[in-house]
mmCIF file of the N, C-alpha and C atoms, coordinates in Angstrom:
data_MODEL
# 
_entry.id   MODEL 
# 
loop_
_atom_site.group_PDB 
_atom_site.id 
_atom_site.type_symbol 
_atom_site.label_atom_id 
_atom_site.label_alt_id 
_atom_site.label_comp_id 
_atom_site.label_asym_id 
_atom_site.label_entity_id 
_atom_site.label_seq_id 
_atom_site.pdbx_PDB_ins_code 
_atom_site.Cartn_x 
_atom_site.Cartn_y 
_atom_site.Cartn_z 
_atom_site.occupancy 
_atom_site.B_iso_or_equiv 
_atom_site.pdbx_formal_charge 
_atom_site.auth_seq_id 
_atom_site.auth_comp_id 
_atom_site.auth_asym_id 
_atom_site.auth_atom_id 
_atom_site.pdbx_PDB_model_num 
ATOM 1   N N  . UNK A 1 1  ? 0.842   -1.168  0.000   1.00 0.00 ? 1  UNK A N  1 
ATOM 2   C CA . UNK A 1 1  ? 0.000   0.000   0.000   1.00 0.00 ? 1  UNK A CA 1 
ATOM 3   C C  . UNK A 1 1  ? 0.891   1.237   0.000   1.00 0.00 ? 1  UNK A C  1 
ATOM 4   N N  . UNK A 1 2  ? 0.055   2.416   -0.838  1.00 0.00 ? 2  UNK A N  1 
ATOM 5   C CA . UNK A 1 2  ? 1.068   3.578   -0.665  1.00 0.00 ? 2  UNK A CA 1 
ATOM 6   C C  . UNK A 1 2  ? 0.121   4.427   -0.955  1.00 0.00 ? 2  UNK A C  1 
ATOM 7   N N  . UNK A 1 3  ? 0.661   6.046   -0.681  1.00 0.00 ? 3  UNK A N  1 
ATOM 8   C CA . UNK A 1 3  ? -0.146  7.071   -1.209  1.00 0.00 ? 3  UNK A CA 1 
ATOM 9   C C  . UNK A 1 3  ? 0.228   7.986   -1.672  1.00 0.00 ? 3  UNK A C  1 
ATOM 10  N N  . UNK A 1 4  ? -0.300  8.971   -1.941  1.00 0.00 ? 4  UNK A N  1 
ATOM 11  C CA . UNK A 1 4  ? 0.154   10.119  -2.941  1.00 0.00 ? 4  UNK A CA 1 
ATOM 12  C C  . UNK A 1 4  ? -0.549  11.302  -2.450  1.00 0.00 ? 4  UNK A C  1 
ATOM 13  N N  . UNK A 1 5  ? 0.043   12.591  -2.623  1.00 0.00 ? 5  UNK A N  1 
ATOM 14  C CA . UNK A 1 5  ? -1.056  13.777  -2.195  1.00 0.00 ? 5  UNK A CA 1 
ATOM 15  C C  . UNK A 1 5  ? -0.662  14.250  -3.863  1.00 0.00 ? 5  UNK A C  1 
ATOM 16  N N  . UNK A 1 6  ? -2.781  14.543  -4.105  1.00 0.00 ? 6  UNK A N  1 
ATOM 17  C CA . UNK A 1 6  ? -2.660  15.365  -5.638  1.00 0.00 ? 6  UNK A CA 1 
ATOM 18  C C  . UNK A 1 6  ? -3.884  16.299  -5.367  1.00 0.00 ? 6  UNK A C  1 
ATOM 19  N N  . UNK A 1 7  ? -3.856  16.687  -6.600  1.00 0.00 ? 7  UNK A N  1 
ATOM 20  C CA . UNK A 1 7  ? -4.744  17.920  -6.372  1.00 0.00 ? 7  UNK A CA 1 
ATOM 21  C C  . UNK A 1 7  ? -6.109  17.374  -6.865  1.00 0.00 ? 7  UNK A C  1 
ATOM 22  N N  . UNK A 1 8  ? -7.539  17.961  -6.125  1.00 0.00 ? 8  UNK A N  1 
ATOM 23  C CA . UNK A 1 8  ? -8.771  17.726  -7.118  1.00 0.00 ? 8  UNK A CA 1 
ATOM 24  C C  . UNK A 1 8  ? -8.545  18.307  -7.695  1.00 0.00 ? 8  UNK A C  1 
ATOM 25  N N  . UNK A 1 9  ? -10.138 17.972  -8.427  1.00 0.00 ? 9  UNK A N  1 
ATOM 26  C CA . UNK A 1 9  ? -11.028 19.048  -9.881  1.00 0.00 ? 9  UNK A CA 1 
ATOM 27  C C  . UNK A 1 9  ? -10.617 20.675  -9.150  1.00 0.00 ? 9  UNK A C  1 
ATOM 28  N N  . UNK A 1 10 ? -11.167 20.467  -7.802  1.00 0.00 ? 10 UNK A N  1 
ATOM 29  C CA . UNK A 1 10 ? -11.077 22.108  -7.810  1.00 0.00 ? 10 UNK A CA 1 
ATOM 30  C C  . UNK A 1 10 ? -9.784  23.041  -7.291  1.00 0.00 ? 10 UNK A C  1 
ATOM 31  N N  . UNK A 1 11 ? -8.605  22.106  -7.205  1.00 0.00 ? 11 UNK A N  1 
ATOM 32  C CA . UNK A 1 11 ? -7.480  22.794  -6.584  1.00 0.00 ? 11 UNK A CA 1 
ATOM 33  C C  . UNK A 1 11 ? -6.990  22.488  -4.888  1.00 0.00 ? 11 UNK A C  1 
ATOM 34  N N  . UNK A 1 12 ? -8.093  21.659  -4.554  1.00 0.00 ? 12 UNK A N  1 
ATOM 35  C CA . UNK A 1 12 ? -7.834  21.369  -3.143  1.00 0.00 ? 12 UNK A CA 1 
ATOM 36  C C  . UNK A 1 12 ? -7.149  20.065  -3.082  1.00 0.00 ? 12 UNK A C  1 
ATOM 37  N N  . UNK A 1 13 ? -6.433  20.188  -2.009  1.00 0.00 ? 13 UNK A N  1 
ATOM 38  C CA . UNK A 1 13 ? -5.018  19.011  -1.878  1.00 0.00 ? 13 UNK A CA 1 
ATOM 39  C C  . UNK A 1 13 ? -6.286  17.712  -2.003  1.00 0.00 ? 13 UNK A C  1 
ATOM 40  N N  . UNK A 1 14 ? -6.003  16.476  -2.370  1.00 0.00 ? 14 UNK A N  1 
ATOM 41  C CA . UNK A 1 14 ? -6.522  14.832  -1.936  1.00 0.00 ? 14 UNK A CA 1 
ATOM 42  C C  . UNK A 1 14 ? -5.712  14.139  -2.234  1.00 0.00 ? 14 UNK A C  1 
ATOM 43  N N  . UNK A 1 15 ? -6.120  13.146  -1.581  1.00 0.00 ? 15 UNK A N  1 
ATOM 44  C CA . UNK A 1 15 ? -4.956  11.700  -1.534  1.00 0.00 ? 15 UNK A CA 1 
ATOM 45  C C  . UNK A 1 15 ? -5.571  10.968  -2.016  1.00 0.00 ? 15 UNK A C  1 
ATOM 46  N N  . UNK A 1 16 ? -4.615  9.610   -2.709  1.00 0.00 ? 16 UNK A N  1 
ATOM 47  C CA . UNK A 1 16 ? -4.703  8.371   -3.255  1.00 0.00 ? 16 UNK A CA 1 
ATOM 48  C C  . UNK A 1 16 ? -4.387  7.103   -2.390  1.00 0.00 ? 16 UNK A C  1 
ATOM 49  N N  . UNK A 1 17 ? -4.852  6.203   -2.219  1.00 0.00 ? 17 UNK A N  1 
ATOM 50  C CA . UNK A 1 17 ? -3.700  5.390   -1.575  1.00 0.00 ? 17 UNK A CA 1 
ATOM 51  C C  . UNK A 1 17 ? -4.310  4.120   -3.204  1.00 0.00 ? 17 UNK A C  1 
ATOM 52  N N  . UNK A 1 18 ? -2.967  3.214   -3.323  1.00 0.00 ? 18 UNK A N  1 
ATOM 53  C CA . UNK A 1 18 ? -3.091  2.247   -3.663  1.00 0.00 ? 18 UNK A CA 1 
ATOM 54  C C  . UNK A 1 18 ? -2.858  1.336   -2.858  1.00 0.00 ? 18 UNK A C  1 
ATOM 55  N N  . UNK A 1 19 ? -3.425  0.117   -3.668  1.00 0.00 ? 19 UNK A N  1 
ATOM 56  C CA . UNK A 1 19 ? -2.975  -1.226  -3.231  1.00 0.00 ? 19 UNK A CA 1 
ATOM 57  C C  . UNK A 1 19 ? -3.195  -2.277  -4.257  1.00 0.00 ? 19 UNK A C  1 
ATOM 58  N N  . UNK A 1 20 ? -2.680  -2.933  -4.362  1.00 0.00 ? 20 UNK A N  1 
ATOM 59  C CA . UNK A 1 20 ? -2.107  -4.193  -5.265  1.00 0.00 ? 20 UNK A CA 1 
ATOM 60  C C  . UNK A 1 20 ? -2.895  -5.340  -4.980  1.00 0.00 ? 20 UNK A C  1 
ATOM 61  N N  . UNK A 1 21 ? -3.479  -6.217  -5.555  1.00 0.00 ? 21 UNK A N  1 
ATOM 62  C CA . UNK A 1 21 ? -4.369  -7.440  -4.532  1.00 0.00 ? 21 UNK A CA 1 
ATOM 63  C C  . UNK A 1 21 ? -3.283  -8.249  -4.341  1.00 0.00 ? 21 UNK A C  1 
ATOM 64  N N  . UNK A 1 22 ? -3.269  -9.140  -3.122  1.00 0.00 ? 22 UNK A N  1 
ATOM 65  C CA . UNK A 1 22 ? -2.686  -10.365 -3.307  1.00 0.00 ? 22 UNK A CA 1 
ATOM 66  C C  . UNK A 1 22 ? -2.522  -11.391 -2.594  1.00 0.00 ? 22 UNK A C  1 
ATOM 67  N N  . UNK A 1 23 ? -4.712  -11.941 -2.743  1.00 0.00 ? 23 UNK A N  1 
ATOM 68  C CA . UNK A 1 23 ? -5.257  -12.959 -3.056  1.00 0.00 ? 23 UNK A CA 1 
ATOM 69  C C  . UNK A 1 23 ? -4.892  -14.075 -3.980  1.00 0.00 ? 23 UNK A C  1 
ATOM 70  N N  . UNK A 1 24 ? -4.874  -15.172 -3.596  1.00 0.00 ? 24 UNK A N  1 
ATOM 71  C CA . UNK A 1 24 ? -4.427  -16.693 -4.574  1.00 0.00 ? 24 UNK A CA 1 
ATOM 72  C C  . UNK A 1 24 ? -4.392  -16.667 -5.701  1.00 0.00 ? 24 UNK A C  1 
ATOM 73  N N  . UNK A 1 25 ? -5.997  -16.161 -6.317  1.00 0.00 ? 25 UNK A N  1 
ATOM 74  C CA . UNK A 1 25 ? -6.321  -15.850 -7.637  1.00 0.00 ? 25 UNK A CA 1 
ATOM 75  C C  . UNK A 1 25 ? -4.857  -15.125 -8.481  1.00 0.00 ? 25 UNK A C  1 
ATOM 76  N N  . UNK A 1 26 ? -4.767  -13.793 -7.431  1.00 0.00 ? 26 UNK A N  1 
ATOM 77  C CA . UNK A 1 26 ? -4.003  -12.505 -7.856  1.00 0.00 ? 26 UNK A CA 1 
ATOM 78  C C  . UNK A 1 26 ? -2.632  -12.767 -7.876  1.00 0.00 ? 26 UNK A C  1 
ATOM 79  N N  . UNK A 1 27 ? -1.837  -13.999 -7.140  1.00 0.00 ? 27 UNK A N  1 
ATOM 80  C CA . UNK A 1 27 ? -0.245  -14.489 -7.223  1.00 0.00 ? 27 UNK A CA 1 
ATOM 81  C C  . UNK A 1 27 ? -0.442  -15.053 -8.159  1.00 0.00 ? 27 UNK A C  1 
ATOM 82  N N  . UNK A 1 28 ? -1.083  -16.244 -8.700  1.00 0.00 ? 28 UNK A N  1 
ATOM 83  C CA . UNK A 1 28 ? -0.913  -16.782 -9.927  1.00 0.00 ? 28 UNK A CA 1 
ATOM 84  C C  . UNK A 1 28 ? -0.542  -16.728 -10.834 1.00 0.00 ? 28 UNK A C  1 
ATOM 85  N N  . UNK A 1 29 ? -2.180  -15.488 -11.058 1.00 0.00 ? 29 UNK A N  1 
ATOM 86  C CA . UNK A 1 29 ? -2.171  -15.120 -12.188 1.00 0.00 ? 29 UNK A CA 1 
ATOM 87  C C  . UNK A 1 29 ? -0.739  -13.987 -12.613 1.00 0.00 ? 29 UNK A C  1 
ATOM 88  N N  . UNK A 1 30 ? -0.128  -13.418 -11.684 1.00 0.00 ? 30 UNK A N  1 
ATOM 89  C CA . UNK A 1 30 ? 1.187   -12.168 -11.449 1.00 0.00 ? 30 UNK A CA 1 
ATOM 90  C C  . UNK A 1 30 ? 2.415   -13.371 -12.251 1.00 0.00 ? 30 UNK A C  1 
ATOM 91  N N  . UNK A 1 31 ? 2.160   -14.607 -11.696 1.00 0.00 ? 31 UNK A N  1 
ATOM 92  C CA . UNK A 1 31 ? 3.540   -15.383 -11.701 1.00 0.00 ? 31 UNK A CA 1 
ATOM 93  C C  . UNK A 1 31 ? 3.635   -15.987 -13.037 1.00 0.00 ? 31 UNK A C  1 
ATOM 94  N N  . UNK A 1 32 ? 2.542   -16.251 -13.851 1.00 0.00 ? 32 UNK A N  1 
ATOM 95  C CA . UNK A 1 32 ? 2.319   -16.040 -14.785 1.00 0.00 ? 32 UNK A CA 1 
ATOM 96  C C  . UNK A 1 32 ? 2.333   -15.048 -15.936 1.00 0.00 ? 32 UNK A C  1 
ATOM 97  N N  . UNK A 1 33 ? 1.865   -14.180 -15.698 1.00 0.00 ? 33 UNK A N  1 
ATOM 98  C CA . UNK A 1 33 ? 2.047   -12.904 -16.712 1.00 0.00 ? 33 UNK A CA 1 
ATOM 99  C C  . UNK A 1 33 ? 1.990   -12.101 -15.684 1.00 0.00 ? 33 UNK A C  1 
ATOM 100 N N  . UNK A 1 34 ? 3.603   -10.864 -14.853 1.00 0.00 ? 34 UNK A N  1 
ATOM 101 C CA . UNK A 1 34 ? 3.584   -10.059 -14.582 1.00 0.00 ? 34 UNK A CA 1 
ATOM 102 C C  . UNK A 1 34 ? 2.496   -8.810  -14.548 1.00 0.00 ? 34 UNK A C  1 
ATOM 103 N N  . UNK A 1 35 ? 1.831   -8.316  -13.622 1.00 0.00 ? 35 UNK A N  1 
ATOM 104 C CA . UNK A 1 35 ? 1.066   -7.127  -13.668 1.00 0.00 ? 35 UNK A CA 1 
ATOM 105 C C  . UNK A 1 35 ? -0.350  -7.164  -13.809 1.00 0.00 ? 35 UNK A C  1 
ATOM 106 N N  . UNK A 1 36 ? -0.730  -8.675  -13.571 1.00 0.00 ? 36 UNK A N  1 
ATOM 107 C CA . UNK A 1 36 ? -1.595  -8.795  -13.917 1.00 0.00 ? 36 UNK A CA 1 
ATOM 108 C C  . UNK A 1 36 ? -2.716  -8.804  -12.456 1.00 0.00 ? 36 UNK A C  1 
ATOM 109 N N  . UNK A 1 37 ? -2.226  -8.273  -11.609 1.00 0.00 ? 37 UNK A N  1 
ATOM 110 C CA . UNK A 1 37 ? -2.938  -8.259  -10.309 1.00 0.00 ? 37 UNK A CA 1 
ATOM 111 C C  . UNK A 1 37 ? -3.795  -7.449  -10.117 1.00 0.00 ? 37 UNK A C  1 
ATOM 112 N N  . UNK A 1 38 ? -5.106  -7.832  -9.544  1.00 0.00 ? 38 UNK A N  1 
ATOM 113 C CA . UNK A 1 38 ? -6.020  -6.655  -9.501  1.00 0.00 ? 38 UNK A CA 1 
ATOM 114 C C  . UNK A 1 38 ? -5.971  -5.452  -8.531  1.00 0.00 ? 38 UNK A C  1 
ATOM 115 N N  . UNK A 1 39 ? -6.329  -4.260  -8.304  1.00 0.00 ? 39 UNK A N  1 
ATOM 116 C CA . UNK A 1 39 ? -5.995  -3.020  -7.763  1.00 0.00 ? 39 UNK A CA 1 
ATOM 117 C C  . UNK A 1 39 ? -6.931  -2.549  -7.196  1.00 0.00 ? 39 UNK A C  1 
ATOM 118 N N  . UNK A 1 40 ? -6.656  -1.481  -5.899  1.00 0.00 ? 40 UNK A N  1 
ATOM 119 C CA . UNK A 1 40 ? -8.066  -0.591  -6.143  1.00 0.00 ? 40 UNK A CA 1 
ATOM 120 C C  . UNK A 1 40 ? -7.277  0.337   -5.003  1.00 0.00 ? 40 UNK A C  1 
ATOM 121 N N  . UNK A 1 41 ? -7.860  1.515   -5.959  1.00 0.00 ? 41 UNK A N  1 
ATOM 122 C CA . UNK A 1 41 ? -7.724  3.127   -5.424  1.00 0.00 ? 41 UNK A CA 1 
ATOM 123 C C  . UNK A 1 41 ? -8.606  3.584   -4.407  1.00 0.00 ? 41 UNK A C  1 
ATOM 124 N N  . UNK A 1 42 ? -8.152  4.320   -3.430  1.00 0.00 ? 42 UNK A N  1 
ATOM 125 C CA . UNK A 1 42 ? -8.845  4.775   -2.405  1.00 0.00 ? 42 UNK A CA 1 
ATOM 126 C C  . UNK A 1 42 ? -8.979  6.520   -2.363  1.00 0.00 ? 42 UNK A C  1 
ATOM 127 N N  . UNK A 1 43 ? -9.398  7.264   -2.697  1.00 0.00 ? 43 UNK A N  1 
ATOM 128 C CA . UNK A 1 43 ? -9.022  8.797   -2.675  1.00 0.00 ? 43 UNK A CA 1 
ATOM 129 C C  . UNK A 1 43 ? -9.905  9.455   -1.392  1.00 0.00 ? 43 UNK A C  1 
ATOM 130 N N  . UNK A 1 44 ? -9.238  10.188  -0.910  1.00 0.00 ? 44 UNK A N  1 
ATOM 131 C CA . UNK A 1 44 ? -10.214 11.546  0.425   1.00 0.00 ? 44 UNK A CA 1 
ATOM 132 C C  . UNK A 1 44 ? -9.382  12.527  0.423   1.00 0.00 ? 44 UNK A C  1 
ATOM 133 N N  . UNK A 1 45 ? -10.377 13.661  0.874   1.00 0.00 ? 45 UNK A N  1 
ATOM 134 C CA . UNK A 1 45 ? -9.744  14.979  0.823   1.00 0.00 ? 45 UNK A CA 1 
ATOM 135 C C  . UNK A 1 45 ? -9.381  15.120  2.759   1.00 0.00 ? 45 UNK A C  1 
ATOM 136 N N  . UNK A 1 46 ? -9.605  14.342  3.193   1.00 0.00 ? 46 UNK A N  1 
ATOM 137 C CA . UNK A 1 46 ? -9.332  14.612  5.020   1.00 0.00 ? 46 UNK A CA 1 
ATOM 138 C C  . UNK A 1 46 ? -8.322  13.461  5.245   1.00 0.00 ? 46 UNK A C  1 
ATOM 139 N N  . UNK A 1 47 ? -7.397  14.096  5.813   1.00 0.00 ? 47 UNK A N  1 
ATOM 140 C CA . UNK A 1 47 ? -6.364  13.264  6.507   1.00 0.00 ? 47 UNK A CA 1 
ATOM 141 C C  . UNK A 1 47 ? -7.426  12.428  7.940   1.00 0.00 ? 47 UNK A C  1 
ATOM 142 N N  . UNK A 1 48 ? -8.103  13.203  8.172   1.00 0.00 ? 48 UNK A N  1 
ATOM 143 C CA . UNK A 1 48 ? -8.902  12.058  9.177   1.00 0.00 ? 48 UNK A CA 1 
ATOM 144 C C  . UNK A 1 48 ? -9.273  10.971  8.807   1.00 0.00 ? 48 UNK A C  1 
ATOM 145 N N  . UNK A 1 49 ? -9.504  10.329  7.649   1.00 0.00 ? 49 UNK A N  1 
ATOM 146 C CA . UNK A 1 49 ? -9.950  9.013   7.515   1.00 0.00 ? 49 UNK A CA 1 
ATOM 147 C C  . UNK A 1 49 ? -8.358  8.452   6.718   1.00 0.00 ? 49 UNK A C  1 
ATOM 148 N N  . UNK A 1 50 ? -7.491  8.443   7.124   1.00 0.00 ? 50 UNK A N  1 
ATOM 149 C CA . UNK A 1 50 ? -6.321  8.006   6.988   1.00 0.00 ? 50 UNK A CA 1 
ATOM 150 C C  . UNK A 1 50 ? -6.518  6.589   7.545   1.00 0.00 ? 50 UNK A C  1 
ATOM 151 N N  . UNK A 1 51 ? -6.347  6.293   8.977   1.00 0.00 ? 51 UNK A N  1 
ATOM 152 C CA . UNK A 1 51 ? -6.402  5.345   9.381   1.00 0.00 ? 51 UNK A CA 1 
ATOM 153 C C  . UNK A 1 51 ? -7.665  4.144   8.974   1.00 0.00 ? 51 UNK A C  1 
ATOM 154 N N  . UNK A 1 52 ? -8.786  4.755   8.496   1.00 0.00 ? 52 UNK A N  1 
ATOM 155 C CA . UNK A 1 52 ? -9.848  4.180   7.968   1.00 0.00 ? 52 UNK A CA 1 
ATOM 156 C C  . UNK A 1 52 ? -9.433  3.241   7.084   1.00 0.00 ? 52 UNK A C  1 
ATOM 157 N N  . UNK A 1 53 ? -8.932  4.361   6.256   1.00 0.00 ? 53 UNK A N  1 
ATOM 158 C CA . UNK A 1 53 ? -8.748  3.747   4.757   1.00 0.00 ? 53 UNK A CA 1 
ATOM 159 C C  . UNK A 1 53 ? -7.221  2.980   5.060   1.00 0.00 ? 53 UNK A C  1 
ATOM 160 N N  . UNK A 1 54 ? -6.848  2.934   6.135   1.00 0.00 ? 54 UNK A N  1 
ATOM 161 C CA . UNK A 1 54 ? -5.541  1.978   6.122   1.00 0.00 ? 54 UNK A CA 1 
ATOM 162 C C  . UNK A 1 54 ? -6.133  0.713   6.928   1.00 0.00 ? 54 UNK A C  1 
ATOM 163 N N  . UNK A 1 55 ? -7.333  0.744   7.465   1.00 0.00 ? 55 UNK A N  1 
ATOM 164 C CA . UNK A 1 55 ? -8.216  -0.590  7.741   1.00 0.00 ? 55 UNK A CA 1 
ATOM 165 C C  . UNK A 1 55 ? -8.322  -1.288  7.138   1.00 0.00 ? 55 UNK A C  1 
ATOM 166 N N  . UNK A 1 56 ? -9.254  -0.331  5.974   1.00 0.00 ? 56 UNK A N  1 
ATOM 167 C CA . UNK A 1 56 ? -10.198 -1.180  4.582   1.00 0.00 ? 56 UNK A CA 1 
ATOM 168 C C  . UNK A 1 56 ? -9.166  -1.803  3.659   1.00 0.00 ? 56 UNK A C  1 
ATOM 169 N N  . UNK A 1 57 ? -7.763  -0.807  3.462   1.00 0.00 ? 57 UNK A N  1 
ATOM 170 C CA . UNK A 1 57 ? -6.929  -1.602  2.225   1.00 0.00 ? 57 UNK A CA 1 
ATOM 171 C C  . UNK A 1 57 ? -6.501  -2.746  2.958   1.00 0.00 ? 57 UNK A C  1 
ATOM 172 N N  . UNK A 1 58 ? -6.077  -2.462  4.266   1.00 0.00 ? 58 UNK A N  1 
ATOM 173 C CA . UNK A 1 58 ? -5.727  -4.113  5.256   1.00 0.00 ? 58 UNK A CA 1 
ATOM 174 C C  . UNK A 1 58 ? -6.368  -5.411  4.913   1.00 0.00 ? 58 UNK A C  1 
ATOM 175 N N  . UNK A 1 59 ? -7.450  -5.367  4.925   1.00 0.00 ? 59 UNK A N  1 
ATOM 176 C CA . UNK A 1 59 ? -8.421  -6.337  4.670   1.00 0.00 ? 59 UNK A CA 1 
ATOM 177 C C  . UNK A 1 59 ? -9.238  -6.692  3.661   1.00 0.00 ? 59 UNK A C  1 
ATOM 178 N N  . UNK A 1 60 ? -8.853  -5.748  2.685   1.00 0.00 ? 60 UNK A N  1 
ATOM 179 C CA . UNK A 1 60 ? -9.348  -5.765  1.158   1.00 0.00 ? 60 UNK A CA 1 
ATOM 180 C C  . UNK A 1 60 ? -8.295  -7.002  0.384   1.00 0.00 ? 60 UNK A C  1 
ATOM 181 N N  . UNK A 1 61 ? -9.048  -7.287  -0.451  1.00 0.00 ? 61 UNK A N  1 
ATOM 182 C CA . UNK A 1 61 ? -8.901  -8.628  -1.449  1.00 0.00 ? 61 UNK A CA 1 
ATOM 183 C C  . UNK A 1 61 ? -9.544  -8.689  -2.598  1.00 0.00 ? 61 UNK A C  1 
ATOM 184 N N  . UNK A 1 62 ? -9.726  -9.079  -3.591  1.00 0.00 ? 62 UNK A N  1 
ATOM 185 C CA . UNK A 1 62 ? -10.304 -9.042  -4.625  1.00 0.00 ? 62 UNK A CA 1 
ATOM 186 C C  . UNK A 1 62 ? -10.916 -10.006 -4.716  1.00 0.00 ? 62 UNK A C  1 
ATOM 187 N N  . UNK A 1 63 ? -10.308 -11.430 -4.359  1.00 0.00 ? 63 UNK A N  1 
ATOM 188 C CA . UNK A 1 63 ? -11.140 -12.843 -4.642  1.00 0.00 ? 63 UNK A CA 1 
ATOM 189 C C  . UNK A 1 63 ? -11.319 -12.968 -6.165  1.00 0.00 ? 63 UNK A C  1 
ATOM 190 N N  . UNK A 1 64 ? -10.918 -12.500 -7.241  1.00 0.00 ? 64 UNK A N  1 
ATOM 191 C CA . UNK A 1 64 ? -11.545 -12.821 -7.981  1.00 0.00 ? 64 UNK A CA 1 
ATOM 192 C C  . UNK A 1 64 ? -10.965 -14.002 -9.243  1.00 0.00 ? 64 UNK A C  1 
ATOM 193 N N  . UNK A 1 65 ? -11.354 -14.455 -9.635  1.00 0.00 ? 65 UNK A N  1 
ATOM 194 C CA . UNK A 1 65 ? -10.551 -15.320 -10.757 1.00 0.00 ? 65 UNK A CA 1 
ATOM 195 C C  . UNK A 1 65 ? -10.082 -15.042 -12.406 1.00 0.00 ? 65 UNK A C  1 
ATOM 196 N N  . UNK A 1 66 ? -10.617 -12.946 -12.415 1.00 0.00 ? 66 UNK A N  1 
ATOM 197 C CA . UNK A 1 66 ? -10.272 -12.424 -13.996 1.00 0.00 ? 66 UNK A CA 1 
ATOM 198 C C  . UNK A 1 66 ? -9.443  -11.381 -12.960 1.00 0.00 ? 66 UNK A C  1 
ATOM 199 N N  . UNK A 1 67 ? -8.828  -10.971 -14.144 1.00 0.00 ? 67 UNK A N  1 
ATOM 200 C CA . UNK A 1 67 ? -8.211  -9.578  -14.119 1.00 0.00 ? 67 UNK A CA 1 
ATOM 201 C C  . UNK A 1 67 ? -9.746  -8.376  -14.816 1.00 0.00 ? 67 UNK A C  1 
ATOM 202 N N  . UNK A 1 68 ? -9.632  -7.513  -13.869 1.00 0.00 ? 68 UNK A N  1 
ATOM 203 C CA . UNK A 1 68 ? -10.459 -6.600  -13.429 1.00 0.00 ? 68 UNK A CA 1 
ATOM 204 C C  . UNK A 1 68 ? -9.913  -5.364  -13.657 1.00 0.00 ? 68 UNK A C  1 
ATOM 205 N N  . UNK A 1 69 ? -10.704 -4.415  -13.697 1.00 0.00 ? 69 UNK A N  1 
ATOM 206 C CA . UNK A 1 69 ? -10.590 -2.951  -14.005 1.00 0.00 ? 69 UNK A CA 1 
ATOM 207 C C  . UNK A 1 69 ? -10.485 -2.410  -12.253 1.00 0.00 ? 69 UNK A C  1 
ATOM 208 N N  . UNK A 1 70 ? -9.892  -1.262  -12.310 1.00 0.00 ? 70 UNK A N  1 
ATOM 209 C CA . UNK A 1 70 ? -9.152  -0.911  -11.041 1.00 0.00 ? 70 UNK A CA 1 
ATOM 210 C C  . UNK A 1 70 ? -10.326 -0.666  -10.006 1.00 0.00 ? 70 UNK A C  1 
ATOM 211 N N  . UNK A 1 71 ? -10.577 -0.698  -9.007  1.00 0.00 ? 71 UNK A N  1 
ATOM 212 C CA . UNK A 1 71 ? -11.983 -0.480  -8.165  1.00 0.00 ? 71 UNK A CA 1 
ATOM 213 C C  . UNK A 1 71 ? -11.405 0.801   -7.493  1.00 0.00 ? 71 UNK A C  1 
ATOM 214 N N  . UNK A 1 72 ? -12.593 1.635   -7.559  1.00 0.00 ? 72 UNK A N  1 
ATOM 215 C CA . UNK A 1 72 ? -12.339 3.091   -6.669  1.00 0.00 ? 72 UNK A CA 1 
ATOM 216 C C  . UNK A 1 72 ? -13.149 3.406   -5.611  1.00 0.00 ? 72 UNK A C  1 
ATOM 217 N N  . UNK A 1 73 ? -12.813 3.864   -4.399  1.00 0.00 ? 73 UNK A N  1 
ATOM 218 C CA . UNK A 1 73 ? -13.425 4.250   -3.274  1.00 0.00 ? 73 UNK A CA 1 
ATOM 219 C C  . UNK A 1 73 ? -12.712 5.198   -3.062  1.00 0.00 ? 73 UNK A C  1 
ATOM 220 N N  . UNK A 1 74 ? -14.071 6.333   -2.496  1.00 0.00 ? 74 UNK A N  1 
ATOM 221 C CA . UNK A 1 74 ? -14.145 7.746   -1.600  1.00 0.00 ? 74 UNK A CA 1 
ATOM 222 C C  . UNK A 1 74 ? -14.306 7.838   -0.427  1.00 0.00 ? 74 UNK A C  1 
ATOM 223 N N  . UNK A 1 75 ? -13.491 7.844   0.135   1.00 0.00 ? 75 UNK A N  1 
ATOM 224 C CA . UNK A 1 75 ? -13.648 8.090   1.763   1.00 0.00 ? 75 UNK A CA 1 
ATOM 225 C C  . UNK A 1 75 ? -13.807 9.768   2.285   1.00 0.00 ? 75 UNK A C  1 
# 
């Protein structure tokens, strides 16, 4: 997991965090064809839900058995 500070639409600071899946499905398929792991973006404009969103990516997984388009959440 990691994050980034960028700017919104309107000029005000927000953050990104990523994370990488890596669920059974998601090593496999990586060890197989590099990069192929599923993702998902987290963005908020409040450093208060920092720790939130370092819950949810904790325990986030994808489960899934395709490669998937990136999933986004607003905190």
């Amino acid at each position: 997991m990691y994050y980034r500070e960028c700017q919104d639409l309107n000029g005000q600071k927000a953050y990104e965090f990523h994370k990488l899946c890596s669920c059974g499905y998601c090593s496999i398929r990586s060890k197989h064809t590099p990069g192929t792991r599923n993702q998902v973006t987290v963005t908020t404009n409040n450093k208060e839900n920092f720790k939130k969103i370092e819950d949810f990516l904790a325990n986030w997984t994808c489960g899934s058995t395709r490669r998937e388009p990136i999933k986004y959440y607003d905190f």
